[in-house]
C-alpha positions in Angstrom: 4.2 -8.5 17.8 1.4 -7.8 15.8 2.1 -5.0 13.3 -1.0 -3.2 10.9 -0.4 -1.5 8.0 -3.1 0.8 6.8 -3.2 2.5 3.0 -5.2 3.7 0.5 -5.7 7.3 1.6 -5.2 10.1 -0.3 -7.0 13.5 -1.6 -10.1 13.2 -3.0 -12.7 16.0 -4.2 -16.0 15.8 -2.1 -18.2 13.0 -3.2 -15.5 10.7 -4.4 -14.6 7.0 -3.5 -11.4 5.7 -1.7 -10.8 2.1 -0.5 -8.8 1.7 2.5 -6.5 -1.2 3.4 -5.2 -2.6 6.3 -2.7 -5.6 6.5 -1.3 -7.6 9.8 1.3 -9.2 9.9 0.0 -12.1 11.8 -3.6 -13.8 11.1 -5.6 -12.2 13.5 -8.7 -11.3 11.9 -10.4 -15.1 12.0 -10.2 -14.4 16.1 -10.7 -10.9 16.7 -13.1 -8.6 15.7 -11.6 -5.9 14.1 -12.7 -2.0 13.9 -11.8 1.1 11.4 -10.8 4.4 13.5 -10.5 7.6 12.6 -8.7 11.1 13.9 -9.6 14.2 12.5 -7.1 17.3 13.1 -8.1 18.5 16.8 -10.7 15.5 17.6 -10.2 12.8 19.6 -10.3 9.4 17.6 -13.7 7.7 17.0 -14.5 4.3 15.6 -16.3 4.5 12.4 -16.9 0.9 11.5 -16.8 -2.6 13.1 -16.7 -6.4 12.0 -17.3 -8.9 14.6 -16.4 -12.4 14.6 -19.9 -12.9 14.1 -20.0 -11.0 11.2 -22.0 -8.3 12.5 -21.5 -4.9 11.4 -21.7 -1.2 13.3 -21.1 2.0 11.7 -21.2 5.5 13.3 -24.3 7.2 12.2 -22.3 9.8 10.4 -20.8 7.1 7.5 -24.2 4.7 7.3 -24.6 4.1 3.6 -22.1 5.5 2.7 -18.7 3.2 4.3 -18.7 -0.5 4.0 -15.9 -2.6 5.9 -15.0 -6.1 4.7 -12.2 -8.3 5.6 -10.5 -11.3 4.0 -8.4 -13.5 6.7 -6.6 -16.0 4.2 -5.3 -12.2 3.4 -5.2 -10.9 7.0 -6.5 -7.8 5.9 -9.6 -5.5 6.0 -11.1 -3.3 4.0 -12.9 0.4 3.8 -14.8 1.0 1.0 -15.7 4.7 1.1 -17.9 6.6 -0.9 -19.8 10.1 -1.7 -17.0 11.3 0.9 -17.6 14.6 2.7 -15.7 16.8 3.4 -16.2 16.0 7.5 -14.6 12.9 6.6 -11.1 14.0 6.8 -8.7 12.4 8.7 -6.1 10.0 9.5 -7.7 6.6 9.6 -6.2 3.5 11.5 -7.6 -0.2 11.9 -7.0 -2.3 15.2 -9.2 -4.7 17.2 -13.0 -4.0 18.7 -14.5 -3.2 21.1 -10.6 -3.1 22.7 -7.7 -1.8 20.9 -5.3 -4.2 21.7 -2.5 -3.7 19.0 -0.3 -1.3 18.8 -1.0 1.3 16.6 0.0 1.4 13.2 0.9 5.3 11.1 -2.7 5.4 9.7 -3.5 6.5 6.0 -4.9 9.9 5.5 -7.9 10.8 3.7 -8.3 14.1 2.7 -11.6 15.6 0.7 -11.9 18.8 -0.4 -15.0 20.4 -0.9 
């Protein structure tokens, strides 16, 4: 059973940086493509970023230019690199697969920014 591990979060002031981090315990990311999530208190959880296999990369309108996701699959783990965060930004953010969830999910890392 594939297991992900997300961290990095923490409080930030409004237009700070935070890197997220999420490790699997299996090496999945050379086969799937793998996705950032994110639930904000009340909301229902949205994907924010995407890495195919192909390399190709989608981000929700809301984060363009500002988010960048990376991975490393020797390390079997992907990246969030967030910055200028907004206050609207706040919430517990999980990785798993894309376009399909197919993992379970992991506890998530949250990100809080304070305006």
């Amino acid at each position: 059973q594939v297991q992900l591990v997300e961290s990095g979060g923490g409080l930030v002031q409004a237009g700070g940086s935070l890197r997220l981090s999420c490790a699997a315990s299996g090496s999945i990311f050379s086969i799937n493509s793998m996705a950032w999530y994110r639930q904000a208190p009340g909301k229902q959880r949205e994907l924010v970023a995407a890495l195919t296999r192909g390399g190709i990369i989608n981000y929700v309108a809301s984060v363009k230019g500002r988010f960048t996701i990376s991975r490393d699959n020797p390390k079997n783990t992907v990246y969030l690199q967030m910055n200028s965060l907004k206050p609207e930004d706040t919430a517990v953010y999980y990785c798993n697969t894309h376009p399909y969830a197919i993992y379970s999910w992991g506890n998530g890392t949250l990100v809080t920014v304070s305006s």
